[in-house]
C-alpha positions as a LaTeX table, in Angstrom:
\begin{tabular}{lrrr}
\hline
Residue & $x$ (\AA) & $y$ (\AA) & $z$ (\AA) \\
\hline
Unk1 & 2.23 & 17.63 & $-7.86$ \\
Unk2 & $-0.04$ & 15.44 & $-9.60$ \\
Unk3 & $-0.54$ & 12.15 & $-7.93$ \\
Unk4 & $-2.28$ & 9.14 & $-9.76$ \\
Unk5 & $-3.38$ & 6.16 & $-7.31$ \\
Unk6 & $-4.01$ & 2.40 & $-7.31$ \\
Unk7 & $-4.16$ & $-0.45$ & $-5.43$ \\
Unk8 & $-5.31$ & $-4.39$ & $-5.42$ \\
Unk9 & $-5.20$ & $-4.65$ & $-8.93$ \\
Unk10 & $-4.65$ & $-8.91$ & $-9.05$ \\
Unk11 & $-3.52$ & $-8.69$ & $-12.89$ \\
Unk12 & $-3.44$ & $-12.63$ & $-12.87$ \\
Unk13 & $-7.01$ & $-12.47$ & $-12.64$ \\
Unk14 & $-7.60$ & $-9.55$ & $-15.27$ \\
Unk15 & $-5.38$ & $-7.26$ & $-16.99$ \\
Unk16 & $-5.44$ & $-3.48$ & $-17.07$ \\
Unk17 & $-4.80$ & $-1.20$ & $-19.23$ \\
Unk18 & $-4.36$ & 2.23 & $-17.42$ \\
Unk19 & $-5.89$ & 4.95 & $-19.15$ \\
Unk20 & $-4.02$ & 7.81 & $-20.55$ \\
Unk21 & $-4.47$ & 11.34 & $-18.65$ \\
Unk22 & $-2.95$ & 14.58 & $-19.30$ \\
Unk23 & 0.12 & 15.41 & $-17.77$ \\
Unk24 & 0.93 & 11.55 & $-16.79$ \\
Unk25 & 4.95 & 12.04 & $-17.94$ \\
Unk26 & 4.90 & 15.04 & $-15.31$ \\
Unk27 & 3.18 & 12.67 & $-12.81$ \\
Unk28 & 3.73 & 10.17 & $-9.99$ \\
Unk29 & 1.79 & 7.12 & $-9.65$ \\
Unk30 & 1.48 & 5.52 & $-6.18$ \\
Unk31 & 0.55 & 1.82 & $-6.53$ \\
Unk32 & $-0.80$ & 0.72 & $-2.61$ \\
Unk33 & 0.34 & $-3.03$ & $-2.92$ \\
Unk34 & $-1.63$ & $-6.29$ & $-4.51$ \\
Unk35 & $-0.90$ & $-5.07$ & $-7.95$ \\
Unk36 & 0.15 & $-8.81$ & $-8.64$ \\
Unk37 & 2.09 & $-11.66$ & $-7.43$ \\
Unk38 & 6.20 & $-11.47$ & $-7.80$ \\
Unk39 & 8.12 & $-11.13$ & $-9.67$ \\
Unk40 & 5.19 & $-11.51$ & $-12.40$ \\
Unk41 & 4.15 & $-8.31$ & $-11.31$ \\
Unk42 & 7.76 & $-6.85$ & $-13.14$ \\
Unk43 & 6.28 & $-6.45$ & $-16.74$ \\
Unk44 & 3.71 & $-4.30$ & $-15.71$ \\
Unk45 & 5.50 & $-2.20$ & $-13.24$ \\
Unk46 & 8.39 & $-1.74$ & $-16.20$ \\
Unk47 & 5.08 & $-0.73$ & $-18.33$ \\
Unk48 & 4.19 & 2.33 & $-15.68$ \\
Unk49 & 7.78 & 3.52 & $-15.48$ \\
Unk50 & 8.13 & 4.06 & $-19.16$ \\
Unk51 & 4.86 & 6.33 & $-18.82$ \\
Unk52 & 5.00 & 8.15 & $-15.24$ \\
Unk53 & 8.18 & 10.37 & $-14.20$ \\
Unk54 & 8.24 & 8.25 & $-11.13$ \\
Unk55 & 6.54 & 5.75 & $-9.71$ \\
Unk56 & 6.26 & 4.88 & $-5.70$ \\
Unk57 & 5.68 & 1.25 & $-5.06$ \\
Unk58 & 4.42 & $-0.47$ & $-1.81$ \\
Unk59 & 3.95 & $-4.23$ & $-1.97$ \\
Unk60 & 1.03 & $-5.56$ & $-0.57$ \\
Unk61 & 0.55 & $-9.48$ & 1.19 \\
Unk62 & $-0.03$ & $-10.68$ & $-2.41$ \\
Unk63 & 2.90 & $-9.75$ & $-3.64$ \\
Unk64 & 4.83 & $-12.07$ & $-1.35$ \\
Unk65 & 2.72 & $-15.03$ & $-2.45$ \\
Unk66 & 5.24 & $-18.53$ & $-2.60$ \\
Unk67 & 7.95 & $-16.09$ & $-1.47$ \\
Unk68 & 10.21 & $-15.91$ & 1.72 \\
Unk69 & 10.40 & $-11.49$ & 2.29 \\
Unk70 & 13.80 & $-11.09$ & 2.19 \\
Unk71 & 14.03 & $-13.38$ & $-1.08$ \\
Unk72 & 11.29 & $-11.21$ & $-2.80$ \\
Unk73 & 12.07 & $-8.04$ & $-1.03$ \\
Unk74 & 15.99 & $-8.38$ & $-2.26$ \\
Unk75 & 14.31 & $-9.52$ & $-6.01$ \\
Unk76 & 12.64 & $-6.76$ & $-6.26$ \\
Unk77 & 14.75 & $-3.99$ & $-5.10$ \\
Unk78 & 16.97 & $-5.00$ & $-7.79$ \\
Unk79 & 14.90 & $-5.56$ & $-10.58$ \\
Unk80 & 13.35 & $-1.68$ & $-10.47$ \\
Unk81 & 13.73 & 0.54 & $-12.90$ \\
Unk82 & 15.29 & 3.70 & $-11.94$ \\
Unk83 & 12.54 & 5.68 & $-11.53$ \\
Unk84 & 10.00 & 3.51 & $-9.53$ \\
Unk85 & 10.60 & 3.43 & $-5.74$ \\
Unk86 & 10.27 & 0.53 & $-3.86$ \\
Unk87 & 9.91 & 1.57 & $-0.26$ \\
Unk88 & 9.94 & $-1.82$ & 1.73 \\
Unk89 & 10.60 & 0.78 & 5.35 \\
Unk90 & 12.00 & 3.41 & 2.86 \\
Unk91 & 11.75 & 6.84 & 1.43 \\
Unk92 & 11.74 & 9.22 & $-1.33$ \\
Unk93 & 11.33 & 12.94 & $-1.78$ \\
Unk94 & 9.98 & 14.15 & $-4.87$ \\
Unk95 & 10.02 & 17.66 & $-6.13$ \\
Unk96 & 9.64 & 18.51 & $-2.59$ \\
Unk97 & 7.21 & 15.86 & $-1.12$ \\
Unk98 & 8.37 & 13.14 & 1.24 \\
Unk99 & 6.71 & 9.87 & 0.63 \\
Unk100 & 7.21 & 6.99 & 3.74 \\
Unk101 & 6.23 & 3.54 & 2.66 \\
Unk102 & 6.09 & 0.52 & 4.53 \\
Unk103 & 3.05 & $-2.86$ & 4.12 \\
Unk104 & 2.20 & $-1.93$ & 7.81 \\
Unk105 & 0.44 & $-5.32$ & 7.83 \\
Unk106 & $-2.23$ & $-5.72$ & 10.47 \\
Unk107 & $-2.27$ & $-5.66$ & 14.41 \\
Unk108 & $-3.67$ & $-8.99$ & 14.16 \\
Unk109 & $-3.35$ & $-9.68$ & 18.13 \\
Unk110 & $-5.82$ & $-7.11$ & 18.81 \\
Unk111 & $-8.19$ & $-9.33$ & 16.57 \\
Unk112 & $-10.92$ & $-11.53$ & 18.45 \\
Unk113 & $-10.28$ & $-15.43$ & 18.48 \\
Unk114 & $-12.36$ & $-16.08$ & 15.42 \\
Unk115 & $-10.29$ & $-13.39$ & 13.45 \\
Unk116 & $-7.21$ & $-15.11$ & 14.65 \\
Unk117 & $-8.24$ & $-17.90$ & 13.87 \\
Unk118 & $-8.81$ & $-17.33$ & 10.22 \\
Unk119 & $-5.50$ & $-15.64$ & 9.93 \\
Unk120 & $-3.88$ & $-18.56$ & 11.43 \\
Unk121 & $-5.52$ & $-20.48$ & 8.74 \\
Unk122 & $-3.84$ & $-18.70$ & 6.19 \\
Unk123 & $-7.10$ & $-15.96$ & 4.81 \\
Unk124 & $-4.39$ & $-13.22$ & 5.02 \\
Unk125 & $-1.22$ & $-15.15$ & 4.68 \\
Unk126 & $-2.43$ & $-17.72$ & 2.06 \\
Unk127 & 0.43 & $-18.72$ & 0.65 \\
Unk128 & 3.25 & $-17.52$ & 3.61 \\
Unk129 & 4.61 & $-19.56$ & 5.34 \\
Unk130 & 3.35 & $-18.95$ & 9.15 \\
Unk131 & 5.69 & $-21.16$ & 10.68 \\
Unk132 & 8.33 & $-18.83$ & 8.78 \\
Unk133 & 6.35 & $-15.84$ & 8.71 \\
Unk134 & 5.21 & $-13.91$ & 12.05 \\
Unk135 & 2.61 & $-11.53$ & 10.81 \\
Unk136 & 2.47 & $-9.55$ & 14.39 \\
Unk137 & 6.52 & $-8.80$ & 13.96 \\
Unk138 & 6.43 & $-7.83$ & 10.50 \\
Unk139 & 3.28 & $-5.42$ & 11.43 \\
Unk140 & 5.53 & $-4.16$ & 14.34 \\
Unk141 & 8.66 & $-3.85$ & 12.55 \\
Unk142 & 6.95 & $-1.72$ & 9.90 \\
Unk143 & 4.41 & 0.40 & 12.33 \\
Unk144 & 7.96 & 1.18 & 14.06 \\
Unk145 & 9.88 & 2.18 & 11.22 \\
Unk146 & 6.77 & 4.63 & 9.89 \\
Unk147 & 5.98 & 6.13 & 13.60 \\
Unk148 & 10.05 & 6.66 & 13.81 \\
Unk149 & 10.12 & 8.11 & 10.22 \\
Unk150 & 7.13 & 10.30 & 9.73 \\
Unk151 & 8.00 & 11.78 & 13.66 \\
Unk152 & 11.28 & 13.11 & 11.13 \\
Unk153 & 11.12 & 16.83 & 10.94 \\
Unk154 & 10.74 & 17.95 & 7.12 \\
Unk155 & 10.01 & 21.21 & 5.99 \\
Unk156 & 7.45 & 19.88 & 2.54 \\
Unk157 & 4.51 & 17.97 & 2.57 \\
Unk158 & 4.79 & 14.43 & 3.38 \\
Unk159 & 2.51 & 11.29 & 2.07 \\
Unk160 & 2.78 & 8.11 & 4.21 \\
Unk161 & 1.62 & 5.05 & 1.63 \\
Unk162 & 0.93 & 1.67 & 3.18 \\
Unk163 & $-1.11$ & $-1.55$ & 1.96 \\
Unk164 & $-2.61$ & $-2.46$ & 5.38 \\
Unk165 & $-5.11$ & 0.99 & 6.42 \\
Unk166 & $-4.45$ & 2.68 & 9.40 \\
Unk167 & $-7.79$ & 3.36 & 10.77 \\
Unk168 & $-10.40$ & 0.80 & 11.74 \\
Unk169 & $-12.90$ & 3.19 & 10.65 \\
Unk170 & $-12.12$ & 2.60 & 6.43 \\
Unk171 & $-13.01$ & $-0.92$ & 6.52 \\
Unk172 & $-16.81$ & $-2.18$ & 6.06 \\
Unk173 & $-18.26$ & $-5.53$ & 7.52 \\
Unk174 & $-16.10$ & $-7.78$ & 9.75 \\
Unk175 & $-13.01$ & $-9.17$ & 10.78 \\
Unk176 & $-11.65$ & $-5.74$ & 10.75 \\
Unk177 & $-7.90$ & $-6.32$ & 12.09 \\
Unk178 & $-7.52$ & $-8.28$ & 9.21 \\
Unk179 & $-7.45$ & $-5.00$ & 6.93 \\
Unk180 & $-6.55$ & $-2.87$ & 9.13 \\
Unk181 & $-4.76$ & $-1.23$ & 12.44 \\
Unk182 & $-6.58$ & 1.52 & 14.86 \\
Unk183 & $-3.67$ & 3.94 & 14.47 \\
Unk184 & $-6.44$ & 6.61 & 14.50 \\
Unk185 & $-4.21$ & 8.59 & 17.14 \\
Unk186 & $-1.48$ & 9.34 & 14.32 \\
Unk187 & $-3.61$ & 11.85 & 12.83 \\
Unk188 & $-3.25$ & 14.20 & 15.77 \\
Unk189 & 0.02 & 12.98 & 16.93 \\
Unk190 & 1.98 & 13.51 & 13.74 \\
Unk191 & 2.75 & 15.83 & 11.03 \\
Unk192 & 1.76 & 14.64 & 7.63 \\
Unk193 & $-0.49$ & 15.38 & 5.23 \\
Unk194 & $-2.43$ & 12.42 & 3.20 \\
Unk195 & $-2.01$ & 8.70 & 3.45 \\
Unk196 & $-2.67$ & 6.39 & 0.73 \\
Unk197 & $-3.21$ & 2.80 & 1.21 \\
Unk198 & $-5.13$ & $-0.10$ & $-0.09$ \\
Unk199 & $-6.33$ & $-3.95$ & 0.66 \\
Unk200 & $-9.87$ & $-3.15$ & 1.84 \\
Unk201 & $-11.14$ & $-3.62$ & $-1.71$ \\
Unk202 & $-13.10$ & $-0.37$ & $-1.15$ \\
Unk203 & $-12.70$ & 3.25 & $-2.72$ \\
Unk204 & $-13.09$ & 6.80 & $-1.79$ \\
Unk205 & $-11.62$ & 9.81 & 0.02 \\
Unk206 & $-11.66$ & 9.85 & 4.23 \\
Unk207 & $-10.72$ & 12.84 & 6.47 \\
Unk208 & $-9.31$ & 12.06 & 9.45 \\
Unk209 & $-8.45$ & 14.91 & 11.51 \\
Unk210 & $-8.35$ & 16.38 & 8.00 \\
Unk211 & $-6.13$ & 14.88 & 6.70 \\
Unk212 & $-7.31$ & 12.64 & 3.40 \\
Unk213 & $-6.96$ & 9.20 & 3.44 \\
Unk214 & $-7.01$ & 7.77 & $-0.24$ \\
Unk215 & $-8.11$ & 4.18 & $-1.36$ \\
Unk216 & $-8.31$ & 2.89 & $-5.02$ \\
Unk217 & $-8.63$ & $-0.61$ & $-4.98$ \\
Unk218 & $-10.12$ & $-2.14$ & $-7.64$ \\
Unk219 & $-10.35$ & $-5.63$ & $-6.56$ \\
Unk220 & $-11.09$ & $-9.16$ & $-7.99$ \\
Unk221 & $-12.97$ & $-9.53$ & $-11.22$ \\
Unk222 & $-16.77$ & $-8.30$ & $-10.66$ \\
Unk223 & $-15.82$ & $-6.64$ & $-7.38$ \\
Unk224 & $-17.96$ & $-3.08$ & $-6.79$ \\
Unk225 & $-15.24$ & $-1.35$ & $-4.86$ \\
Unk226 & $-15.76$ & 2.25 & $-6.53$ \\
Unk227 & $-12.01$ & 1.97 & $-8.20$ \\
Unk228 & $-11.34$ & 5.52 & $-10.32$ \\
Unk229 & $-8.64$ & 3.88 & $-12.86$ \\
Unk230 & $-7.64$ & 7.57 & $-14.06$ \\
Unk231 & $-8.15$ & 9.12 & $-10.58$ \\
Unk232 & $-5.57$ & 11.62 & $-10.04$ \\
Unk233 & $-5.05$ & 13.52 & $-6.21$ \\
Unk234 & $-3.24$ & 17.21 & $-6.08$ \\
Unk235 & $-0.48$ & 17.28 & $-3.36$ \\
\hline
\end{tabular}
């Protein structure tokens, strides 16, 4: 299986057009979350499922911008076309290959008082709600439903795709549990084969324990984050 990635795309701020490879009607794209705000992102997304066989959709903290979840989450689902999978704690085989999606969000409590701080303040949330909104139970709801669902038994390969990264060790500079959770222990504790995730703004392929760890993220308008717009990963 051919597998074309992407993540943090923010088309408000610049539109993409996603180049044409070889093979893209046999493919499936993964888009990590941030591709836009909702429902504006709808368009677009409509756009990729007239072009890919399927595509497997995670939504990122942007997407939820001036949105209670459930109200987006329920807008969404329904709005898909049949062939692009929205996995808000959900999954989808594909000619074989399990694919578990979930935000995953942050372990922000882990985070030092300066970090909370500036969550608090609304770096990560921006526009949710935090008196409606608790970040550390959405990151626990999801980390439950992926450790309860990957720990599954299936007999293909299986790709786990989140927004939030799972390992500490993918995200440069500071205020680290804002981007990610140290779920570095998965690796060797459960049976999958690649994750794909996004919202670090940075790009590239990690091993850990061997397994790959893809990012894509092309990021704000003159961002250097090593995006690949016609990367495409074998599964």
């Amino acid at each position: 299986m051919i597998i074309r990635v992407m993540s943090d795309l923010y088309l408000a701020y610049a539109p993409m057009k996603v180049p044409a490879c070889q093979g893209d009607d046999d493919s499936v794209l993964v888009l990590a979350g941030d591709i836009a705000s909702c429902p504006a992102a709808l368009p677009w997304i409509k756009q990729m499922a007239a072009r890919f066989q399927h595509v497997v959709y995670v939504l990122g903290n942007h997407e939820y911008f001036d949105y209670e979840m459930m109200q987006l989450d329920e807008i969404m689902l329904s709005a898909m076309p049949t062939n692009v999978h929205l996995l808000i704690r959900d999954s989808i085989v594909i000619h074989g290959v399990r694919f578990i999606g979930a935000t995953l969000w942050s372990d922000y409590q882990k985070a030092n008082p300066a970090e909370r701080t500036r969550i608090d303040n609304g770096m990560i949330g921006n526009h949710l709600d935090s008196e409606r909104v608790d970040m550390q139970a959405c990151h626990i709801r999801d980390k439950t439903y992926l450790a309860e669902s990957i720990a599954e038994p299936f007999e293909g390969k299986t790709v786990v795709v989140t927004h939030h990264s799972p390992s500490l060790s993918l995200v440069s500079g500071g205020l680290k549990y804002c981007y990610a959770s140290d779920l570095d222990h998965w690796f060797d504790q459960y049976d999958f084969d690649m994750w794909i995730c996004g919202h670090s703004h940075e790009s590239g392929i990690s091993r850990i324990n061997n397994i790959p760890v893809v990012q894509n993220c092309r990021g704000y308008p003159g961002e250097l984050t090593g995006f690949i717009p016609d990367l495409r990963i074998v599964i």
